[in-house]
N, C-alpha and C positions, 0 to 999 in steps of 0.2 A: 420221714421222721424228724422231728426238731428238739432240737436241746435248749438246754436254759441259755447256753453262750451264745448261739444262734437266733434266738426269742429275741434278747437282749439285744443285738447287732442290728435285728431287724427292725424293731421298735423302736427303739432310738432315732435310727435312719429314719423313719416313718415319719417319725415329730417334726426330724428338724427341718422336713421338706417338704409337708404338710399342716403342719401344726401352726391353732390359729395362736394368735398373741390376745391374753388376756392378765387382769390382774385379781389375783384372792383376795389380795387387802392392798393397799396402799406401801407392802415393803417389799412385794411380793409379785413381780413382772415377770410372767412367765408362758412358754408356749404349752397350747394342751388340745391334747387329742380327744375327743369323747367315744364314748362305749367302745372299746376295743375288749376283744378274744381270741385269745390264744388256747390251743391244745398242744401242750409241751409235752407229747408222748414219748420221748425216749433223753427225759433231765439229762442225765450224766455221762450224755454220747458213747452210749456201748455199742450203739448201732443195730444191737438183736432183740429183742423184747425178751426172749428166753431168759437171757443174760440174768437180767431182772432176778431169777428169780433165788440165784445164790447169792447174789448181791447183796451186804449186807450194810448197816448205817456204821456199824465199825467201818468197814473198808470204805465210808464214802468218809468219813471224817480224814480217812489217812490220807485219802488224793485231795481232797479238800487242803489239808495240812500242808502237801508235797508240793503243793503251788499247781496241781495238773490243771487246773480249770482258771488258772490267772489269763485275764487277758491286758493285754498293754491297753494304757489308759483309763481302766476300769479304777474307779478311787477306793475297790476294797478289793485285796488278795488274801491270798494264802492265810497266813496268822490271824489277821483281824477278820476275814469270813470265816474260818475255824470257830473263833471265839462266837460267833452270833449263831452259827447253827447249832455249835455246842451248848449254847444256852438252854435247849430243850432241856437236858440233863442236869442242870443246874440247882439244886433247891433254893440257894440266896437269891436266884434271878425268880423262879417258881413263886417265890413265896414272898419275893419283891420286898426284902428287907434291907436293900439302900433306900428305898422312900421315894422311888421312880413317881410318875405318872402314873403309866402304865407299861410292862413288858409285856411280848405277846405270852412268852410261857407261863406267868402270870393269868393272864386271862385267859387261857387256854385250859391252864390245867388247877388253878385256884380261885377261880372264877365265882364269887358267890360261894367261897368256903367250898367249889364242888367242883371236881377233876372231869372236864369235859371229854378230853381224850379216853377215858377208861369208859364212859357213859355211852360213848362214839363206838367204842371195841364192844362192850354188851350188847349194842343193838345189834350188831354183824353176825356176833356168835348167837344172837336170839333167833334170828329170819336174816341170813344173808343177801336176801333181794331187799331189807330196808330200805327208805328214802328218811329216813329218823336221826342217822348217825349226825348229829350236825353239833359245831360249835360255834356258839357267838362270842364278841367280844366288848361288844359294846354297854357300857352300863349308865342305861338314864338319869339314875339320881346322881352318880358322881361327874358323870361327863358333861352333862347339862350347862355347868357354870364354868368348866374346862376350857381354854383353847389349846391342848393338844388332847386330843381325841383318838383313837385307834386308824390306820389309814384302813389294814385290815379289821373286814367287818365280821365274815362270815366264814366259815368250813364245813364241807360236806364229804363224809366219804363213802364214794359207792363202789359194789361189788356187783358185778357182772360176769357172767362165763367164765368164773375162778379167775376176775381181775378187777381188781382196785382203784378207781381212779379217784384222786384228790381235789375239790372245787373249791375254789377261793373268788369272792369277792371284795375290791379296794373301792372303798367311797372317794380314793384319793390316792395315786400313786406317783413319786419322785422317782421317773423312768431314768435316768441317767445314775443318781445317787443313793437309790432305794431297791429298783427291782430287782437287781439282780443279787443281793444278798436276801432279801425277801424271798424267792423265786429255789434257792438253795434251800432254806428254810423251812416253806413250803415241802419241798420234795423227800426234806427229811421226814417230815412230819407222815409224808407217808409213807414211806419205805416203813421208818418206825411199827407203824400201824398193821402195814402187809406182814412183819416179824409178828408184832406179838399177837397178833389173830391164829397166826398157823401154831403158834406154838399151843395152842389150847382146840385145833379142830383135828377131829379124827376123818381120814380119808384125802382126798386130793387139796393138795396145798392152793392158795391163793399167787398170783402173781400181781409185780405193779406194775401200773398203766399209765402216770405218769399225772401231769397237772392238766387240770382244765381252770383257767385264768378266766377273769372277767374282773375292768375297769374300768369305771362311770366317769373317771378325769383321770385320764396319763396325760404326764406333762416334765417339759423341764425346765428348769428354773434359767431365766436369764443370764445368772451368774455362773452357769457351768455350758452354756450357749459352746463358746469356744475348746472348753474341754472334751466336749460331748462330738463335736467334729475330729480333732484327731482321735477320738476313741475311734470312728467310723473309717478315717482314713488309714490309722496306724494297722485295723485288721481286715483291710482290702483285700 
């Protein structure tokens, strides 16, 4: 089974001893892996799938909170990953009235005036074998003249043999700086989703199953080159 800490540790590792040297634009030197995938089936290292299934996003907020998932090196902990995966929850983030770009809760759930996560939850409790439940984030007329654009493109969520699992794909991922609060984020989103489906199905509960990742450019930026090595060394 693998965790988001362990995803992250290995990914990393992966780049920096792998990973070709290219550049995005002219300010932007950096190493990058192409098409990689991960199935992060057990995010929050419970170690049991069962676990899963009392598990809730409260109780992932509070070890989130309590620093249990900090790792040395990592340039976001406790407090400030709290704050991002809390943003799901958010309506000022939701409904993006600082004048963002774009936030993912934003396009997830206000997307086109239209809350994709509840659309995602319909089609489950419609035919639970769907392949329909999906959210995108990307928006042509506005992103078109954008240069920051969504890294996350895509969300799927499927239900198999009373289990949940969450897909994501990154047009673009800042594997030392981005995944791994993305990667929480992500799992919230499903954990979330595993709740509020069972709270409206009569008969045997859903469980979650964790993420299935896919990303067309992981990479890390030159500038965190040396960071991203004692990330690797300090959790030897």
């Amino acid at each position: 089974m693998l965790s988001i800490n362990q995803c992250y540790l290995d990914f990393v590792d992966k780049i920096l001893k792998s990973g070709k040297e290219t550049y995005k634009d002219s300010n932007h030197h950096l190493l990058e892996s192409l098409g990689n995938f991960y199935i992060i089936d057990d995010p929050m290292d419970l170690k049991f799938r069962a676990k899963y299934q009392n598990y809730t996003t409260e109780m992932m907020l509070d070890d989130i909170k309590s620093g249990k998932y900090d790792l040395e090196g990592c340039p976001i902990k406790s407090d400030a990953l709290y704050q991002y995966v809390q943003s799901v929850e958010d309506p000022e983030i939701i409904n993006n009235t600082q004048g963002f770009v774009y936030t993912y809760p934003n396009r997830i759930f206000a997307h086109f005036d239209v809350d994709q996560f509840e659309s995602m939850k319909k089609r489950i409790l419609t035919a639970t074998g769907s392949n329909r439940a999906v959210a995108v984030t990307i928006n042509p007329i506005e992103d078109a003249e954008e240069e920051d654009i969504p890294c996350l493109q895509f969300l799927q969520c499927l239900v198999r043999d009373n289990e949940l699992t969450i897909h994501c794909i990154f047009r673009s991922n800042d594997i030392f700086g981005a995944f791994y609060s993305n990667m929480f984020f992500i799992a919230y989103l499903g954990l979330k989703m595993k709740e509020e489906v069972n709270k409206e199905i009569v008969g045997e509960k859903i469980n979650f199953g964790g993420v299935h990742y896919h990303s067309t450019s992981g990479h890390i930026y030159n500038t965190d080159i040396k960071a991203a090595r004692k990330l690797i060394k300090a959790n030897k």
